[in-house]
N, CA, C and O atoms as a printed pandas DataFrame, in Angstrom:
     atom_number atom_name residue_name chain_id  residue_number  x_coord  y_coord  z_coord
0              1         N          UNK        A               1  -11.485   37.041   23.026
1              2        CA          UNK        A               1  -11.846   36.198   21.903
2              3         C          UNK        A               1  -11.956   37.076   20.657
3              4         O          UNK        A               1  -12.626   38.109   20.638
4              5         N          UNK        A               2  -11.221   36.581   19.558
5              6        CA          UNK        A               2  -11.209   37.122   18.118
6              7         C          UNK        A               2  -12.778   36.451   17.470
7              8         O          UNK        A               2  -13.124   35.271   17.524
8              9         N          UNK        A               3  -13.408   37.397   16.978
9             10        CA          UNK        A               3  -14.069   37.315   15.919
10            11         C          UNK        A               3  -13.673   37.103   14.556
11            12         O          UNK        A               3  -13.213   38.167   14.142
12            13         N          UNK        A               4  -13.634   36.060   13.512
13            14        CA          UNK        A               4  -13.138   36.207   12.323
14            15         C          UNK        A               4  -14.476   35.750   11.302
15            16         O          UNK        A               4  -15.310   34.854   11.434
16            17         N          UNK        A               5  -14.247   36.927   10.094
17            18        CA          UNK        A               5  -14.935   37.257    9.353
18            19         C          UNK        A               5  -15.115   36.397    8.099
19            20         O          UNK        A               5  -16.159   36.242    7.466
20            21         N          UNK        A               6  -13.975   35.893    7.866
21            22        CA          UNK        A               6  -13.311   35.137    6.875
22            23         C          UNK        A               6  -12.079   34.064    6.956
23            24         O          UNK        A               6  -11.405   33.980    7.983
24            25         N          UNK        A               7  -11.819   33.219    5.766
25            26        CA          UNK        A               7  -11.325   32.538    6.420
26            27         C          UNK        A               7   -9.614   33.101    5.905
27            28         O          UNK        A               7   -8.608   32.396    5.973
28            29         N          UNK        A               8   -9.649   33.959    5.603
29            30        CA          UNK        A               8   -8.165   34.733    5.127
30            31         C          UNK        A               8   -7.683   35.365    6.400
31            32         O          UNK        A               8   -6.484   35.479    6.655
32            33         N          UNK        A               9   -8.893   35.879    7.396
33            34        CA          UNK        A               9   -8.711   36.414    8.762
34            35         C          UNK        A               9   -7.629   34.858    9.246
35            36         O          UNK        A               9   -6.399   34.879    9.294
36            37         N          UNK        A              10   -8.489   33.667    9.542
37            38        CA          UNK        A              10   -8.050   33.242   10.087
38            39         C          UNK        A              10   -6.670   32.362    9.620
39            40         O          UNK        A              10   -6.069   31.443   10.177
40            41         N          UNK        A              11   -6.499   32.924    8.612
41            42        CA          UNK        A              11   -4.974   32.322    8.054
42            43         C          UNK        A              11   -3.844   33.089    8.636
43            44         O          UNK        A              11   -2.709   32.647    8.820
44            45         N          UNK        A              12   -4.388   34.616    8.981
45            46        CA          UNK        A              12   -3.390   35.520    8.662
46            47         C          UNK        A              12   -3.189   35.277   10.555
47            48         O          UNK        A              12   -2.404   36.171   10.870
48            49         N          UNK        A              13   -3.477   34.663   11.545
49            50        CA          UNK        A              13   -3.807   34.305   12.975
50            51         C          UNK        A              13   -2.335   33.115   12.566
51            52         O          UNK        A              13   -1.319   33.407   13.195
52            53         N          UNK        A              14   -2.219   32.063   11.750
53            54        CA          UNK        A              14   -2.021   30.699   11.641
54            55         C          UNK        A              14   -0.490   30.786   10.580
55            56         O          UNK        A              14    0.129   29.773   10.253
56            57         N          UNK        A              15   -0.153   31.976   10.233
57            58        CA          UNK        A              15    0.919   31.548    8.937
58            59         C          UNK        A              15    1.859   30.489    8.599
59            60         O          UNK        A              15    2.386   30.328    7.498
60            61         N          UNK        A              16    2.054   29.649    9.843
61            62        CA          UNK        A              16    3.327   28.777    9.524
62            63         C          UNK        A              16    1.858   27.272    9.595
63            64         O          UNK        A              16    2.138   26.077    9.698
64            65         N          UNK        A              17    0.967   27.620    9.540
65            66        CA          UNK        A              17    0.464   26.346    9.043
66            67         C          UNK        A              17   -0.073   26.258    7.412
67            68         O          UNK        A              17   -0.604   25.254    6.938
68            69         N          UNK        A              18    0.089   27.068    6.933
69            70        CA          UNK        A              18    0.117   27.307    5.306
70            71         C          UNK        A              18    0.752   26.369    4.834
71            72         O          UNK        A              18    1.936   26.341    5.169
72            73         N          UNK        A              19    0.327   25.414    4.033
73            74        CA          UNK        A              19    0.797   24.112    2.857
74            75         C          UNK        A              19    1.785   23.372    4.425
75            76         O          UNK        A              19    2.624   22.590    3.978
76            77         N          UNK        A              20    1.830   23.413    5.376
77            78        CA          UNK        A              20    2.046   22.910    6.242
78            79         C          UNK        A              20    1.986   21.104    6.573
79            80         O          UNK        A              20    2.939   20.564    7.135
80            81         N          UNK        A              21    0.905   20.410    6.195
81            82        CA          UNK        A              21    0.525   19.217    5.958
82            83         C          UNK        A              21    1.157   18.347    4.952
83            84         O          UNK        A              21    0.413   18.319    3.972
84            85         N          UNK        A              22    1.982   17.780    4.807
85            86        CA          UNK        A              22    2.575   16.794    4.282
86            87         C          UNK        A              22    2.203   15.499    4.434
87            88         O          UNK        A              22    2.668   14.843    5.366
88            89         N          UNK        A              23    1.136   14.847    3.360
89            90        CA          UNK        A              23    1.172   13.221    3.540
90            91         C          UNK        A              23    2.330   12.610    3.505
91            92         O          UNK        A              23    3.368   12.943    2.932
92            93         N          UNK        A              24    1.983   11.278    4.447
93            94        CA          UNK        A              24    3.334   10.415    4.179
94            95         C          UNK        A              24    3.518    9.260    2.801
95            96         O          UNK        A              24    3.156    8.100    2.601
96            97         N          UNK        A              25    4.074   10.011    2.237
97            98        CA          UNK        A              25    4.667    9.359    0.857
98            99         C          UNK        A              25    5.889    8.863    0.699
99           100         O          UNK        A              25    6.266    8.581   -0.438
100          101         N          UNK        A              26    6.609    8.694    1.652
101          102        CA          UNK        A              26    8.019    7.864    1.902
102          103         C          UNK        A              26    7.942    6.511    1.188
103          104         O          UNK        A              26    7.666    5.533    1.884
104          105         N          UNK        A              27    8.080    6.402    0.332
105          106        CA          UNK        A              27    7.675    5.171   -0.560
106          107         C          UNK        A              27    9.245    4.577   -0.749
107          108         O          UNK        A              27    9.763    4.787   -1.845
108          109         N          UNK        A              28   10.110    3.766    0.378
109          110        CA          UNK        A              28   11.004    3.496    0.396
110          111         C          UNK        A              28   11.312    1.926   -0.588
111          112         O          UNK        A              28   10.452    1.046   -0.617
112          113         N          UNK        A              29   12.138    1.841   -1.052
113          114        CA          UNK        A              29   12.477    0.740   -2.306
114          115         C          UNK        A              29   12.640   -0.571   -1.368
115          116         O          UNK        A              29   13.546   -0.582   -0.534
116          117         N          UNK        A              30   11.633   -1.844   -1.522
117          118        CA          UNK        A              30   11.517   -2.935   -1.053
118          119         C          UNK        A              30   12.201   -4.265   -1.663
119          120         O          UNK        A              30   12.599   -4.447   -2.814
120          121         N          UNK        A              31   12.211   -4.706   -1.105
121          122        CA          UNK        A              31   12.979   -6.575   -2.030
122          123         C          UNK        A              31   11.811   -7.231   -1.487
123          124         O          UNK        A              31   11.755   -7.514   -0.290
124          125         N          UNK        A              32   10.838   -7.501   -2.325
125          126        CA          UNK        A              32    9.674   -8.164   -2.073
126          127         C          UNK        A              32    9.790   -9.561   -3.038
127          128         O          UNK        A              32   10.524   -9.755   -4.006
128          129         N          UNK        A              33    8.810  -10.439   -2.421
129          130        CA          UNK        A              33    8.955  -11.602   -3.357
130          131         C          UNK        A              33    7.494  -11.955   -3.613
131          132         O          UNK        A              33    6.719  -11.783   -2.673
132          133         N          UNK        A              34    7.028  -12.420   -4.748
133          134        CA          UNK        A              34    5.503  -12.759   -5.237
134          135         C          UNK        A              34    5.305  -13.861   -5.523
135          136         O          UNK        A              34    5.518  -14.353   -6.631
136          137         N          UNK        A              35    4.674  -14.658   -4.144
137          138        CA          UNK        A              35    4.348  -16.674   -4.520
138          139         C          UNK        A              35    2.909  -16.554   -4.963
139          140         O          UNK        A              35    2.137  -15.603   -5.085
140          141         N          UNK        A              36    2.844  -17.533   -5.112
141          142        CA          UNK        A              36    1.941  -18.252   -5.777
142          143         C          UNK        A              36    1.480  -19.359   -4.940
143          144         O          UNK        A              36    2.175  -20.370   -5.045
144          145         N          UNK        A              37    0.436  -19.437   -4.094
145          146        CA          UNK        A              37   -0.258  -20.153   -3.730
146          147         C          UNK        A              37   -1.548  -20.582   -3.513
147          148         O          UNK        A              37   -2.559  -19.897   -3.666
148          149         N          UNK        A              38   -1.481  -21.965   -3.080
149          150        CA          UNK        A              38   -3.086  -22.857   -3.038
150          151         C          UNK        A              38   -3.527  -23.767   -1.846
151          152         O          UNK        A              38   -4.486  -24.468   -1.520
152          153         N          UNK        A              39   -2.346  -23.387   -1.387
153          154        CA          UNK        A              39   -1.887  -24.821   -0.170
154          155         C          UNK        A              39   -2.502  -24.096    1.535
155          156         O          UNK        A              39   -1.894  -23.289    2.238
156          157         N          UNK        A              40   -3.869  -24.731    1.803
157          158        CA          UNK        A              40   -4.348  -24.618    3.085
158          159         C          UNK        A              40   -5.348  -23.414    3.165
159          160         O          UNK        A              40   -5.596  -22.796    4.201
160          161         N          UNK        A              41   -6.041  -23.096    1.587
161          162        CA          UNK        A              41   -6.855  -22.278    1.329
162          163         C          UNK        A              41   -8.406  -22.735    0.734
163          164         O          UNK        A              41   -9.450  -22.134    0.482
164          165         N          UNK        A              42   -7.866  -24.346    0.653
165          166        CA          UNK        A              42   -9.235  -25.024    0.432
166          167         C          UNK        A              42   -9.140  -25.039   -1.309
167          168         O          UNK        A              42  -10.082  -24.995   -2.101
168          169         N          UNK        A              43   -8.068  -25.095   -1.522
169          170        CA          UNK        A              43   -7.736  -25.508   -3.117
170          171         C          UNK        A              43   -7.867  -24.183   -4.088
171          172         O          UNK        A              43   -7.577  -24.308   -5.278
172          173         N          UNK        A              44   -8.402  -22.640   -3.461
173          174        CA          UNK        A              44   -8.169  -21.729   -3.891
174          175         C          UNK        A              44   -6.850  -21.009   -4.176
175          176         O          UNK        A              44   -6.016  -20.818   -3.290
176          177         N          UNK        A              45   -6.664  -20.554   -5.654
177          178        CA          UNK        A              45   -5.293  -19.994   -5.573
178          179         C          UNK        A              45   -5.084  -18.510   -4.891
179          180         O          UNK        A              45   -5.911  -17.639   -5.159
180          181         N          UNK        A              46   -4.266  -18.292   -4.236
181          182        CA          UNK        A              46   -3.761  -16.903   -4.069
182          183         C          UNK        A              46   -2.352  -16.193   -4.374
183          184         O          UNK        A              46   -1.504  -17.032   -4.679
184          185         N          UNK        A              47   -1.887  -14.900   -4.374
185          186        CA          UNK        A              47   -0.798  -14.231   -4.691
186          187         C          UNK        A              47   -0.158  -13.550   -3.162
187          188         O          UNK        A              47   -0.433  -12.428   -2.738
188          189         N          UNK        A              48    0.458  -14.232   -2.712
189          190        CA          UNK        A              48    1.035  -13.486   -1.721
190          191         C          UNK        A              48    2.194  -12.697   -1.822
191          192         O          UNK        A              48    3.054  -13.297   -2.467
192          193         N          UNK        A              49    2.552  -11.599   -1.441
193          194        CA          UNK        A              49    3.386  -10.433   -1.241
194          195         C          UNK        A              49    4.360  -10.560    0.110
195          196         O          UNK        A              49    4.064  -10.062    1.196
196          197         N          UNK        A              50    5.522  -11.285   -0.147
197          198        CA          UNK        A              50    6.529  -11.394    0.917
198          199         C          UNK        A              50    7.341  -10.224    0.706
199          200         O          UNK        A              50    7.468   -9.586   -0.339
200          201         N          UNK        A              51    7.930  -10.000    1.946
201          202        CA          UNK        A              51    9.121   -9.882    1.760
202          203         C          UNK        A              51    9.229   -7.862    2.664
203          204         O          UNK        A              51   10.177   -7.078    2.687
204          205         N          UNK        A              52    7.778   -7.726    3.251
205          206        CA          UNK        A              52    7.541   -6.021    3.537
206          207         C          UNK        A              52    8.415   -5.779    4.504
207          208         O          UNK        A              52    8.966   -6.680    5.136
208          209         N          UNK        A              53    8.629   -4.425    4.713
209          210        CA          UNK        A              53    9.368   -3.701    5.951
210          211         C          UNK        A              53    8.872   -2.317    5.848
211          212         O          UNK        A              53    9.109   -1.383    5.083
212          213         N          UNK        A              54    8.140   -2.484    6.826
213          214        CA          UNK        A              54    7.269   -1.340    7.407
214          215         C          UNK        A              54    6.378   -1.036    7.993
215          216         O          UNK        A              54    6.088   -1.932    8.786
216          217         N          UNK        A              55    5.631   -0.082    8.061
217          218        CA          UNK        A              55    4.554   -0.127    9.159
218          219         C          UNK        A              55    3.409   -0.832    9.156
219          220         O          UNK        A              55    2.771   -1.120    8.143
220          221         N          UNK        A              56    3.142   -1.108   10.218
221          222        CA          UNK        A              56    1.428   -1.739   10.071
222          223         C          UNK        A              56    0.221   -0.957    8.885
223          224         O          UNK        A              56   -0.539   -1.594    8.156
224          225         N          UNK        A              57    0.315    0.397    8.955
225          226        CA          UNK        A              57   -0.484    1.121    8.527
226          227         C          UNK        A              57    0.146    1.126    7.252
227          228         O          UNK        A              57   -0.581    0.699    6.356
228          229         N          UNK        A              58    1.572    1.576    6.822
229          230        CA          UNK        A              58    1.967    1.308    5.073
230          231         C          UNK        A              58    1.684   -0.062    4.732
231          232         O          UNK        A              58    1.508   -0.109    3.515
232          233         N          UNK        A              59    1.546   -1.355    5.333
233          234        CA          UNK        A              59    1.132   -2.687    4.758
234          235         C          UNK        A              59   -0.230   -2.150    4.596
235          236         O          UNK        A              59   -0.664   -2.053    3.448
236          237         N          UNK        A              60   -0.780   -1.878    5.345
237          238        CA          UNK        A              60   -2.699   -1.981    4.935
238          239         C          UNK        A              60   -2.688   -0.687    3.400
239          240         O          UNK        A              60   -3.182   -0.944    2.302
240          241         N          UNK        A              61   -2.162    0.319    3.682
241          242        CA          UNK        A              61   -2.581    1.266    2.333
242          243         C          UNK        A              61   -1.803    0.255    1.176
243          244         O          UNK        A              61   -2.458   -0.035    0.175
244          245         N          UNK        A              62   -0.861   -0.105    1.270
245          246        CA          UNK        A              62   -0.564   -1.009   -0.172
246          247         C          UNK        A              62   -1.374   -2.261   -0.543
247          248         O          UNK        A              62   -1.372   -2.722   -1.684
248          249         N          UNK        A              63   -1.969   -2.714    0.338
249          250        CA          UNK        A              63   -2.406   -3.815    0.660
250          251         C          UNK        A              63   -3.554   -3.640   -0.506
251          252         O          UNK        A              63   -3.653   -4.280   -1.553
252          253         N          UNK        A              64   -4.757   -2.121    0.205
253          254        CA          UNK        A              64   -5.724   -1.805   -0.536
254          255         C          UNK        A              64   -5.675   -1.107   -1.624
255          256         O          UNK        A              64   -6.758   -0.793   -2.118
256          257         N          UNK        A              65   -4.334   -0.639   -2.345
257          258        CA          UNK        A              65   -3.661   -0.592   -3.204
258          259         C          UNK        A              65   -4.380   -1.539   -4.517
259          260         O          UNK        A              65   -5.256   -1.425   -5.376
260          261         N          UNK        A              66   -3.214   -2.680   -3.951
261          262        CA          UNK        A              66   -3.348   -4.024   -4.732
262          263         C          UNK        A              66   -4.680   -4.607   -4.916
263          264         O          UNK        A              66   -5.075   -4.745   -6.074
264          265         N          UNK        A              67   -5.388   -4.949   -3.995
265          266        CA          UNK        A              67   -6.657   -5.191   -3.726
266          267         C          UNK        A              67   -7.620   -4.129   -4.988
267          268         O          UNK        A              67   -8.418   -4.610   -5.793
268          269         N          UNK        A              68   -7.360   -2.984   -4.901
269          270        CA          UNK        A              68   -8.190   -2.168   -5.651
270          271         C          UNK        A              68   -7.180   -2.365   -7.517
271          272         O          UNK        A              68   -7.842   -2.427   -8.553
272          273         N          UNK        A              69   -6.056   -2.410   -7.533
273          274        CA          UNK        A              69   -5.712   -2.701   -8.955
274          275         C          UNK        A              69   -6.299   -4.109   -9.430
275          276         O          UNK        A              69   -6.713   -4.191  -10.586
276          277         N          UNK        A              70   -6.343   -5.025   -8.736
277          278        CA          UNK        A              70   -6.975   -6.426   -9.276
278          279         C          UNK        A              70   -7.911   -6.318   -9.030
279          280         O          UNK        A              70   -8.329   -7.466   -9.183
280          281         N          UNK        A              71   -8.973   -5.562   -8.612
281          282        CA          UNK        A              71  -10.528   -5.213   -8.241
282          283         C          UNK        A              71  -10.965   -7.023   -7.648
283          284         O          UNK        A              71  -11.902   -7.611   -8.188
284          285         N          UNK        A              72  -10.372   -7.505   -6.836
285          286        CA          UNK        A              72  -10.322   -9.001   -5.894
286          287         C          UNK        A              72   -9.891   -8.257   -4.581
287          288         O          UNK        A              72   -9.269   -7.220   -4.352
288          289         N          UNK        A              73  -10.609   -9.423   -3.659
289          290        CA          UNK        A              73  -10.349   -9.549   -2.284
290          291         C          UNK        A              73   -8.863   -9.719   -1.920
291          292         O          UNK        A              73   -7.816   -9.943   -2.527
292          293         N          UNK        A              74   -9.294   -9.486   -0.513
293          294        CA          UNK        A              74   -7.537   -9.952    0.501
294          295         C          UNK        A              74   -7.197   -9.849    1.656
295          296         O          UNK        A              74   -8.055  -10.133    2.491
296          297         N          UNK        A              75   -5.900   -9.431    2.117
297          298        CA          UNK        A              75   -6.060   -9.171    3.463
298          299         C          UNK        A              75   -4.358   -9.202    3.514
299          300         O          UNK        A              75   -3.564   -9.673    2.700
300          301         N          UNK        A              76   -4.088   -8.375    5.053
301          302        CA          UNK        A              76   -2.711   -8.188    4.923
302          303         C          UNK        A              76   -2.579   -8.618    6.412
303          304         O          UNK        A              76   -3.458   -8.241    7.188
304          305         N          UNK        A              77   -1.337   -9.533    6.966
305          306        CA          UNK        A              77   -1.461  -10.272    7.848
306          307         C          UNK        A              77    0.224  -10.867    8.380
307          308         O          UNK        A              77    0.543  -11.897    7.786
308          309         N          UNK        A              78    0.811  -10.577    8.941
309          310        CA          UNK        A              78    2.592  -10.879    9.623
310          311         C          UNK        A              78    3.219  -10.899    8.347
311          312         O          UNK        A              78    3.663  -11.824    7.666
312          313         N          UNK        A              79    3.115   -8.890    8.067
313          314        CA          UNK        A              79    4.156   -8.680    6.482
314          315         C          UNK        A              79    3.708   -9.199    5.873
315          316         O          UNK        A              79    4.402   -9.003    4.876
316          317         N          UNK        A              80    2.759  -10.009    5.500
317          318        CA          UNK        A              80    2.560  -10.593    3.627
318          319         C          UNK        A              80    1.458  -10.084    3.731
319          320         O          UNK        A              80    0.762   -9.843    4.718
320          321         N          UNK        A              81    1.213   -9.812    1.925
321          322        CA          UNK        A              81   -0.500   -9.424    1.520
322          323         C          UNK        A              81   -0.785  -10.526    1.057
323          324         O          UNK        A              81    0.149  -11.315    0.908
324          325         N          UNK        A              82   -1.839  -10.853    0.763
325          326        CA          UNK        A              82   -2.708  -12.023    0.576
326          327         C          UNK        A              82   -4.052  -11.764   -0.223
327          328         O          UNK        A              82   -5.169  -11.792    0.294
328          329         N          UNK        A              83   -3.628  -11.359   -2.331
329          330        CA          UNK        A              83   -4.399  -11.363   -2.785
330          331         C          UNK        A              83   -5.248  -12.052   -3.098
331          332         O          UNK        A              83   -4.582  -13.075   -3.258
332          333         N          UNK        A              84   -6.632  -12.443   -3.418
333          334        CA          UNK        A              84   -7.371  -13.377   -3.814
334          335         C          UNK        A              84   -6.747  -13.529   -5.577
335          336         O          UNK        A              84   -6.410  -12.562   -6.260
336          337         N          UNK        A              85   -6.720  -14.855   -5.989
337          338        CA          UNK        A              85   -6.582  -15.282   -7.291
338          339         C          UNK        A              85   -4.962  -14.968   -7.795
339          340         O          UNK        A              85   -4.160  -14.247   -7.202
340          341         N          UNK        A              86   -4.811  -15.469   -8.632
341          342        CA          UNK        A              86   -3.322  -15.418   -9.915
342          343         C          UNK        A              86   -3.210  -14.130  -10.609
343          344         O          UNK        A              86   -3.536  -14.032  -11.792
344          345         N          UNK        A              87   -2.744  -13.096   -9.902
345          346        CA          UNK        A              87   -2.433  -11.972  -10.502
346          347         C          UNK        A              87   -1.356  -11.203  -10.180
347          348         O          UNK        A              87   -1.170   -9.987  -10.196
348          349         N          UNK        A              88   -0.345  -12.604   -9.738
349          350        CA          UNK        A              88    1.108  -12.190   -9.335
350          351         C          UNK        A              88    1.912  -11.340  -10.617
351          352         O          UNK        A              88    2.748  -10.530  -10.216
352          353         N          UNK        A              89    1.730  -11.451  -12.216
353          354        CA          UNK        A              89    2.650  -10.673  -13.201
354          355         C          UNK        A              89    1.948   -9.637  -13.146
355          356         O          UNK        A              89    2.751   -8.889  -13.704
356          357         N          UNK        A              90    0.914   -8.866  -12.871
357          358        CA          UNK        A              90    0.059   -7.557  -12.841
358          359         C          UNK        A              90    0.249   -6.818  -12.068
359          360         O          UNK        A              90    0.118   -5.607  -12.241
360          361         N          UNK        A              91    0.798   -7.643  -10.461
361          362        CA          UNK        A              91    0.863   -6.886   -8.999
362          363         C          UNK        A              91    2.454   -6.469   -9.144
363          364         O          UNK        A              91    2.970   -5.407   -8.797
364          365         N          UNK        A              92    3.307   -8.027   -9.980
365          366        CA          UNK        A              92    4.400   -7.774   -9.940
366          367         C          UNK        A              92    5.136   -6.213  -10.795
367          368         O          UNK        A              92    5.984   -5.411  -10.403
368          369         N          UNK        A              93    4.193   -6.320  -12.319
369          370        CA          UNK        A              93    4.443   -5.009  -12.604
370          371         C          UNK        A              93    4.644   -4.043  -12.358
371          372         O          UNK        A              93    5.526   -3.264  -12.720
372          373         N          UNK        A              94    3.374   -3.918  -11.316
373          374        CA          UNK        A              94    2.731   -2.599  -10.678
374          375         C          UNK        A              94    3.866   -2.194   -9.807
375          376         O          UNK        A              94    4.516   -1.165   -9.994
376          377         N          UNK        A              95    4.113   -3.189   -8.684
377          378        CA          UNK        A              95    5.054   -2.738   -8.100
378          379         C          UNK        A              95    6.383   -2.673   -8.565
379          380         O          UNK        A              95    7.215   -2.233   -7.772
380          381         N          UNK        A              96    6.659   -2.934   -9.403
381          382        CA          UNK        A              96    8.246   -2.596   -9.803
382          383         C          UNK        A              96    8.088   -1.108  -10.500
383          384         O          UNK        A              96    9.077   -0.374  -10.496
384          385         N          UNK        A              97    6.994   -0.704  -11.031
385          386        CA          UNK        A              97    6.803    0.527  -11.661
386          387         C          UNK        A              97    7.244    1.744  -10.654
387          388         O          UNK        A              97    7.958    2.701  -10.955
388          389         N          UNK        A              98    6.452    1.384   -8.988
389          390        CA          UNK        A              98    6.576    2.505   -8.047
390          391         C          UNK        A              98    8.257    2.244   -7.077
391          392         O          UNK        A              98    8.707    2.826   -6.090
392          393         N          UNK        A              99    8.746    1.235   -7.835
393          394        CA          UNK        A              99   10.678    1.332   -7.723
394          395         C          UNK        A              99   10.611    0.206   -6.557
395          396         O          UNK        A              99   11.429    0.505   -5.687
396          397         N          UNK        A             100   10.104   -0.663   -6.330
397          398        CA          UNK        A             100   10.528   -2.109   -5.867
398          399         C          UNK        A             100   10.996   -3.158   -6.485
399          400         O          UNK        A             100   10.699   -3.673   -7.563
400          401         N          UNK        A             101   11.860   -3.451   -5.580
401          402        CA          UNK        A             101   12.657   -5.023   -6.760
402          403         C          UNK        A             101   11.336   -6.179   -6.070
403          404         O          UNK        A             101   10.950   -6.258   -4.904
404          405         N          UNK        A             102   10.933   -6.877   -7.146
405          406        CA          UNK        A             102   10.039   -7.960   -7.123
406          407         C          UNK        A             102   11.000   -8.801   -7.814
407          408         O          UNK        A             102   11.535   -8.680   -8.916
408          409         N          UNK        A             103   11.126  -10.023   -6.550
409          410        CA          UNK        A             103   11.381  -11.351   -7.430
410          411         C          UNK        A             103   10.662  -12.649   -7.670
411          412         O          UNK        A             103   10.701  -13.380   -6.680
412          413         N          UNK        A             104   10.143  -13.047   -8.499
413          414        CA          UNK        A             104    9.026  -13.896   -8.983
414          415         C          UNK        A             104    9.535  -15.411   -8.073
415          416         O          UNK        A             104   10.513  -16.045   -8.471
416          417         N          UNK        A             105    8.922  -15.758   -7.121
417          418        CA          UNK        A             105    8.982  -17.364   -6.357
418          419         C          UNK        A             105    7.944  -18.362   -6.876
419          420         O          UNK        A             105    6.798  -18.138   -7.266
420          421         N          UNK        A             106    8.448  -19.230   -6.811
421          422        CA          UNK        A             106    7.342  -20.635   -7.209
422          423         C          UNK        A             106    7.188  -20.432   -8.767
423          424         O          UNK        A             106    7.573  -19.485   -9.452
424          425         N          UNK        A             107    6.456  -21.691   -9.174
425          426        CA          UNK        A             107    5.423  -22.031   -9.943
426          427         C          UNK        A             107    5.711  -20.797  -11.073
427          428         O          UNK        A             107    4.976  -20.674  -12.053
């Protein structure tokens, strides 16, 4: 068993794990579509996000994404997000900014 003194000791043990860690930022270009609905929510409006392809886990980080740019509730549920309230031209922005085609549905 090595004793290490520091933590430069224990880098110099480890070299090929140096900047080694790469988040996943694969932020691949989507054809998403942004409705507008009210229908079977108890007369509340919402913004839903059709149209995803990808992982369970990339729907939830965009999900709370969106959720945190409209500072409103939601939930992400078989590919669609499901913002609380009418803030489909804000979400739609947003996401066309990070290189998704959004096409505006409904209303």
């Amino acid at each position: 068993m090595v004793k290490l003194n520091s933590l430069s000791e224990l880098k110099s043990l480890f070299p090929e794990a140096e900047g080694a860690y790469k988040p996943e930022s694969k932020v691949r270009k989507q054809n998403l579509e942004a409705h507008f609905s009210n229908k079977g929510r108890g007369g509340k409006t919402v913004t839903v996000i059709k149209g995803f392809a990808g992982s369970p886990k990339e729907l939830k980080a965009l999900e709370k994404e969106l959720k945190s740019l409209c500072a409103v509730g939601g939930s992400a549920k078989n590919n669609e997000i499901i913002i609380q309230g009418n803030f489909r031209d804000k979400i739609m922005t947003h996401l066309q900014k990070q290189g998704h085609n959004v096409k505006r549905v409904g209303g």
